[in-house]
C-alpha positions in Angstrom: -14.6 -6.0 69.9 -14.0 -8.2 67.0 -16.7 -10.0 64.6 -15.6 -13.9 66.2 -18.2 -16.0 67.6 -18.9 -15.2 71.6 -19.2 -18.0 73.6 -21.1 -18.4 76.7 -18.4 -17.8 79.2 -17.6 -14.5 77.3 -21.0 -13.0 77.6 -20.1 -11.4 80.5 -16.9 -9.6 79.1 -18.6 -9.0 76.1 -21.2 -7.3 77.9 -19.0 -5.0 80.1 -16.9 -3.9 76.8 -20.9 -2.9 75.1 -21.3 -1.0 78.2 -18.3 1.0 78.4 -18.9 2.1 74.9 -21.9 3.4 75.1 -20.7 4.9 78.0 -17.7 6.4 76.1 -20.5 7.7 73.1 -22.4 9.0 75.5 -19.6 11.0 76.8 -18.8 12.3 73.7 -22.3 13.5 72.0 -22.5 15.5 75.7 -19.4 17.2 74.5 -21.0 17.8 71.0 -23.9 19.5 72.2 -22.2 21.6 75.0 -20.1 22.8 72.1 -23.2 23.2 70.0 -25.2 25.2 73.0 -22.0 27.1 73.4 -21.9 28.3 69.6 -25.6 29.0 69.5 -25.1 31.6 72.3 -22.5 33.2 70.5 -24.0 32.8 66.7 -25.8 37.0 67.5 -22.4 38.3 68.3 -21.3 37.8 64.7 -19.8 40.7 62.8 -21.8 42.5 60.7 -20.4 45.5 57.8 -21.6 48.7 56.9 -23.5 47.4 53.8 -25.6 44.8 56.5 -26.6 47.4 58.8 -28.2 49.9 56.6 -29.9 46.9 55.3 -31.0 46.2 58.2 -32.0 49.6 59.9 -32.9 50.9 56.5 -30.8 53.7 56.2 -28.2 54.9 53.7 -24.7 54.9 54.1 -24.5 58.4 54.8 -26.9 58.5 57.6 -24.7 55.3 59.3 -21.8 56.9 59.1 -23.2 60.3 60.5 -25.4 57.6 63.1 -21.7 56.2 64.2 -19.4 59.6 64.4 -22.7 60.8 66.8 -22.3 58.1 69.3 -26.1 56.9 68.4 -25.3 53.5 66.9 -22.9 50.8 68.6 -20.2 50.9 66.8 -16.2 49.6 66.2 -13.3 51.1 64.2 -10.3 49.4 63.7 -8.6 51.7 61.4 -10.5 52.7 58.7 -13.1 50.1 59.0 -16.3 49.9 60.6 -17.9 47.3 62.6 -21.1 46.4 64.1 -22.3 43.3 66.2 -25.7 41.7 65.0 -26.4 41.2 69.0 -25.7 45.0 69.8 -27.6 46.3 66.8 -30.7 44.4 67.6 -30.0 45.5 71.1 -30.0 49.5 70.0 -33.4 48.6 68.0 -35.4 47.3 70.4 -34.6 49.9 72.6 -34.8 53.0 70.5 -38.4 51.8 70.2 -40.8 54.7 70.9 -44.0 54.8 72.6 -47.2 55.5 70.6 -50.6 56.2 71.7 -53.3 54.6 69.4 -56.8 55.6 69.9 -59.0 54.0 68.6 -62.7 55.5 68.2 
């Protein structure tokens, strides 16, 4: 669509064009945010290091690698290096979680 003066028998055209844009925008930010709900699925199963989990389970690096070689941690080697996935490490938090009577007097 070009910046020219619309006359009255072009309204018409002019009007279709307008709505097959927004149409075709419409389309397009859909796209957008399926990717966007897509990627925010996916943003837990990111790849964590050694150094992140013990920060995160506050435990040395000792006790990780002793936690992984046990089977207690989820865990990844790919040859000498260790992996972890942020979604499968909160996983193995919540449920290691142990039950605790309270009393309260």
């Amino acid at each position: 669509m070009n910046n020219d003066t619309i006359t009255f028998d072009q309204i018409p055209g002019t009007i279709k064009q307008l709505v097959d844009e927004v149409k075709s925008l419409r389309e397009k930010i859909d796209k957008i945010s399926e990717n966007t709900d897509q990627r925010k699925g996916q943003d837990t199963h990111r790849v964590l290091y050694v150094e992140e989990v013990c920060k995160m389970i506050r435990k040395s690096r000792n006790t990780l690698y002793a936690m992984t070689s046990k089977g207690i941690i989820p865990s990844y080697k790919q040859g000498k290096y260790l992996y972890f996935f942020e979604d499968e490490i909160l996983e193995w938090i919540k449920t290691s979680r142990k039950n605790v009577n309270v009393r309260i007097n």
